[in-house]
LOLUM-914182 format. One record per residue (C-alpha): residue number from 1; residue in three letters; x, y, z. Coordinates in steps of 0.2 Angstrom, whole numbers. Example, Ala and Ser with C-alpha at 12.3 -4.5 7.8 and 13.67 -1.06 7.14 Angstrom:
residues 2
{1,'ALA',{62,-22,39}}
{2,'SER',{68,-5,36}}
//
This chain:
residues 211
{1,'UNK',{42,136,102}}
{2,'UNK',{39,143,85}}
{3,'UNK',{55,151,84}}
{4,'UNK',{66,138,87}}
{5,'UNK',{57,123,79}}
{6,'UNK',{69,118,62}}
{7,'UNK',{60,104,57}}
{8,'UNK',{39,105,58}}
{9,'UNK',{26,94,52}}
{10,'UNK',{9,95,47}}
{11,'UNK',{0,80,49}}
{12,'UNK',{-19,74,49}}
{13,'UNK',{-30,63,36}}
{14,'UNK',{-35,66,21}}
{15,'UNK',{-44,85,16}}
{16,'UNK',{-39,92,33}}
{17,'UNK',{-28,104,26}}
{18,'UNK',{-11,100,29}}
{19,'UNK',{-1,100,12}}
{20,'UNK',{-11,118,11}}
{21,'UNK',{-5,121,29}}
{22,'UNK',{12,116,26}}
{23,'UNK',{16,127,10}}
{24,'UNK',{10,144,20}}
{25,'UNK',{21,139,35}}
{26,'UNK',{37,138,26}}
{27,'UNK',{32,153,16}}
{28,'UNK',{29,164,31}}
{29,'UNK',{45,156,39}}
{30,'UNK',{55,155,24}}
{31,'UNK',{60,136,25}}
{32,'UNK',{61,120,12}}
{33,'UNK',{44,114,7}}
{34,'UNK',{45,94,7}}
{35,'UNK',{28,87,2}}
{36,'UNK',{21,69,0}}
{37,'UNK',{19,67,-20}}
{38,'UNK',{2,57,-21}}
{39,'UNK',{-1,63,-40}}
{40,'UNK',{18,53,-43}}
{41,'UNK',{9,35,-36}}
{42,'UNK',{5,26,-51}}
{43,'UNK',{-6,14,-41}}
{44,'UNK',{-15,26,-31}}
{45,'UNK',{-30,30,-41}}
{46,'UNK',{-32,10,-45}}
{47,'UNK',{-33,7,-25}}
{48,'UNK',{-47,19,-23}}
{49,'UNK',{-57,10,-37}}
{50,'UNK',{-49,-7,-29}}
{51,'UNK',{-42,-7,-12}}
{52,'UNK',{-40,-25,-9}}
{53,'UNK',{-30,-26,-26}}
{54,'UNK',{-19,-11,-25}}
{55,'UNK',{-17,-8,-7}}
{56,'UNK',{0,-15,-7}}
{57,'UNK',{8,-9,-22}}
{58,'UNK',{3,8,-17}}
{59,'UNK',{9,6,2}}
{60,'UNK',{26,0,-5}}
{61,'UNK',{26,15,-16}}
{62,'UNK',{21,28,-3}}
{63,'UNK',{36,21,8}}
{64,'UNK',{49,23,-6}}
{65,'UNK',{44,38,-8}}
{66,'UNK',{43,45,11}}
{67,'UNK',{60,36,15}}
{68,'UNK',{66,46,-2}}
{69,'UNK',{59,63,4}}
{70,'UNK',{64,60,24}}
{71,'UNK',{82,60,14}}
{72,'UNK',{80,78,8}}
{73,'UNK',{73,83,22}}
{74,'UNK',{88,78,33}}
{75,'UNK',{102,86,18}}
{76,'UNK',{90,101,20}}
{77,'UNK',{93,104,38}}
{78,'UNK',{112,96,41}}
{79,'UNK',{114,114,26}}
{80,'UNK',{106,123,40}}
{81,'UNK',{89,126,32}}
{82,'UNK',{73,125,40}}
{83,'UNK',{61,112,34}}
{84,'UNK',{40,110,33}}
{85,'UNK',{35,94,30}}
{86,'UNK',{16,88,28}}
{87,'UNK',{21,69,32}}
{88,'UNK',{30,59,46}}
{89,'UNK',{34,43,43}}
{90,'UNK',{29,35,59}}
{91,'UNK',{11,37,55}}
{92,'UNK',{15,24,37}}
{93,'UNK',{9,9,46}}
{94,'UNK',{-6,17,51}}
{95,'UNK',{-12,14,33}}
{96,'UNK',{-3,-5,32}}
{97,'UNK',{-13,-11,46}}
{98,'UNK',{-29,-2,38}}
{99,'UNK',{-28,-10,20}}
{100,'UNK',{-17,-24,20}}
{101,'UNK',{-20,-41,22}}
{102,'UNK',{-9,-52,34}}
{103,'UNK',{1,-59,25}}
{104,'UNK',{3,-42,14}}
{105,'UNK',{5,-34,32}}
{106,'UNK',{19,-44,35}}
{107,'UNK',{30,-39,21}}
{108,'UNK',{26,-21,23}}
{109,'UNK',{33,-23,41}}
{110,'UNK',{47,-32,33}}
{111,'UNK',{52,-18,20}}
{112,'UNK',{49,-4,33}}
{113,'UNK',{63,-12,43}}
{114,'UNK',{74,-12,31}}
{115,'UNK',{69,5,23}}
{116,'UNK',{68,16,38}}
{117,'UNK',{82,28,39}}
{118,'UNK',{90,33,57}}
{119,'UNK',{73,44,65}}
{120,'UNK',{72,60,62}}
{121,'UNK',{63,68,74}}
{122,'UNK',{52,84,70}}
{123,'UNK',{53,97,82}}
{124,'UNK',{35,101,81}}
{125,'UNK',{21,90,75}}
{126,'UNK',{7,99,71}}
{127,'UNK',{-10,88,69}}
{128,'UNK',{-24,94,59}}
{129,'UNK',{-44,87,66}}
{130,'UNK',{-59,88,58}}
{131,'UNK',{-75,77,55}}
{132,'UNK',{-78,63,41}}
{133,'UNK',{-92,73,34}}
{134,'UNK',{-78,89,33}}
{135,'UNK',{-66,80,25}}
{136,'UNK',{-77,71,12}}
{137,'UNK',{-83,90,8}}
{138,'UNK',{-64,97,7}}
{139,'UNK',{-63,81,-6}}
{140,'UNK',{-74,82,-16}}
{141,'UNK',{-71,102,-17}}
{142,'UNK',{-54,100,-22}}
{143,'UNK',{-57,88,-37}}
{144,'UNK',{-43,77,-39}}
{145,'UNK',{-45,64,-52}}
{146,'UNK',{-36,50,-41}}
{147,'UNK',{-49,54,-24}}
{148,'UNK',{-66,51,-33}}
{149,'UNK',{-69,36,-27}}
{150,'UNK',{-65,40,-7}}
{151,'UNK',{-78,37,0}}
{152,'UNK',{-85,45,18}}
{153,'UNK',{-83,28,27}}
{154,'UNK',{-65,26,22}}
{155,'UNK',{-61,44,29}}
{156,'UNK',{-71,39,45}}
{157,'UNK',{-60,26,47}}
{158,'UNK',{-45,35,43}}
{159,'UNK',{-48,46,55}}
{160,'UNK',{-52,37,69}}
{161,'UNK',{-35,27,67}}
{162,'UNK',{-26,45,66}}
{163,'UNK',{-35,52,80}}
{164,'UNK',{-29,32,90}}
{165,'UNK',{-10,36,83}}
{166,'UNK',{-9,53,90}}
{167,'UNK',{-18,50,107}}
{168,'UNK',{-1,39,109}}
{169,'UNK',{13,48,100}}
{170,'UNK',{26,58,109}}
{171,'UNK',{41,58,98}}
{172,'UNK',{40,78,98}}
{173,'UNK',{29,91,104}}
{174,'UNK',{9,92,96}}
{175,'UNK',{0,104,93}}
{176,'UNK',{-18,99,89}}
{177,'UNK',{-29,110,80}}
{178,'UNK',{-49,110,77}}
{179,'UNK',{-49,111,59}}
{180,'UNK',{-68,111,61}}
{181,'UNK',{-69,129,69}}
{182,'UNK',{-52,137,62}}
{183,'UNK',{-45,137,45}}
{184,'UNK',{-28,142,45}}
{185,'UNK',{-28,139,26}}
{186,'UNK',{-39,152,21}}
{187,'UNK',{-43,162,33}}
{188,'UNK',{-32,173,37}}
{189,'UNK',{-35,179,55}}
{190,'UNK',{-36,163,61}}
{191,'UNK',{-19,157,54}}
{192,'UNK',{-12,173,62}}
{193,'UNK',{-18,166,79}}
{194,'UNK',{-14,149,75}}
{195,'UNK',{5,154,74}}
{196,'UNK',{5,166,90}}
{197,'UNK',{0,149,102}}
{198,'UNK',{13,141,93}}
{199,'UNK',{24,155,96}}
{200,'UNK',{20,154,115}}
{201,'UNK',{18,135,117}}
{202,'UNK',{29,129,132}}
{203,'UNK',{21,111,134}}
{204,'UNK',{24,95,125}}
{205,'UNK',{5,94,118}}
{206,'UNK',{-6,106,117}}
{207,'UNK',{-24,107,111}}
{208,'UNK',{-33,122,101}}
{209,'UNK',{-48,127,98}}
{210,'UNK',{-63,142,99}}
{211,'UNK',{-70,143,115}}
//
């Protein structure tokens, strides 16, 4: 399936790897990079102090700027490139219905109407799982500024309404991995087998992890 896949995303929460992910696929598979810009969301680092404040400006923002980025990505491919993406833009009200407020939720729904281009439907999905107390680690490792204030129940939660959202979708073929047990980021060996199953995946979802 590999070979044939233009357009691939990598998706999962927060600290499973899948920005890291994303940029070594399209390195190894030579295709446009198009990445999520959180550090270019002015009122990100205010919501994690301040979620009931800020969580609709920066869910308006993050739509922008997705709708924006889905834009290049479909330029990229109608030029005949292949594109890696770490975002799919089905999964944005995921985080609506997690921080907003009914009346807030409302106009989000609003605005995405109006905002979301024709679907542009990846040819792979590729979802990245791993464990609230792993992602708050891969966090807090990482160091980012705007992240200090995440705390391990918010990723608990963000989690579980991934792990609900993918048990559902079937817009493209997924791949599901166990970022628990295998770390196609940095290890090397385990990135190699990672891209052999995808290579030989036949089925529309498919499940991996260490026996």
């Amino acid at each position: 399936m590999l070979d044939k896949a233009r357009h691939i995303v990598v998706e999962g929460p927060i600290g499973a790897g899948k920005t890291s992910l994303a940029r070594r696929l399209s390195e190894r598979l030579n295709a446009d990079l198009i990445l999520e810009q959180p550090e270019a969301n002015p009122f990100l680092a205010r919501f994690y102090a301040d979620r009931e404040r800020w969580a609709l400006a920066t869910q308006i923002e993050f739509l922008f700027q997705r709708t924006a980025l889905l834009g290049e990505a479909v330029r990229a491919l109608d030029a005949g490139q292949r594109v890696v993406s770490d975002f799919i833009l089905d999964k944005d009200p995921l985080f609506a219905g997690l921080n907003l407020d009914e009346d807030e939720t409302r106009l989000y729904e609003r605005l995405f109407t109006e905002l979301r281009p024709a679907p542009l439907r990846p040819d792979l999905v590729i979802y990245l799982q791993a464990q609230p107390d792993t992602l708050i680690e891969r966090v807090r490792k990482r160091g980012l500024d705007a992240e200090r204030r995440i705390t391990e129940h918010y990723l608990a939660t963000v989690s579980e309404r991934y792990a609900r959202f993918f048990h559902d979708f079937d817009s493209a073929p997924l791949f599901v991995i166990n970022a628990e047990v295998l770390n196609p980021v940095d290890e090397d060996d385990d990135f190699e087998l990672i891209l052999q199953r995808l290579q030989a995946m036949r089925g529309y979802r498919e499940y991996f992890s260490y026996a």
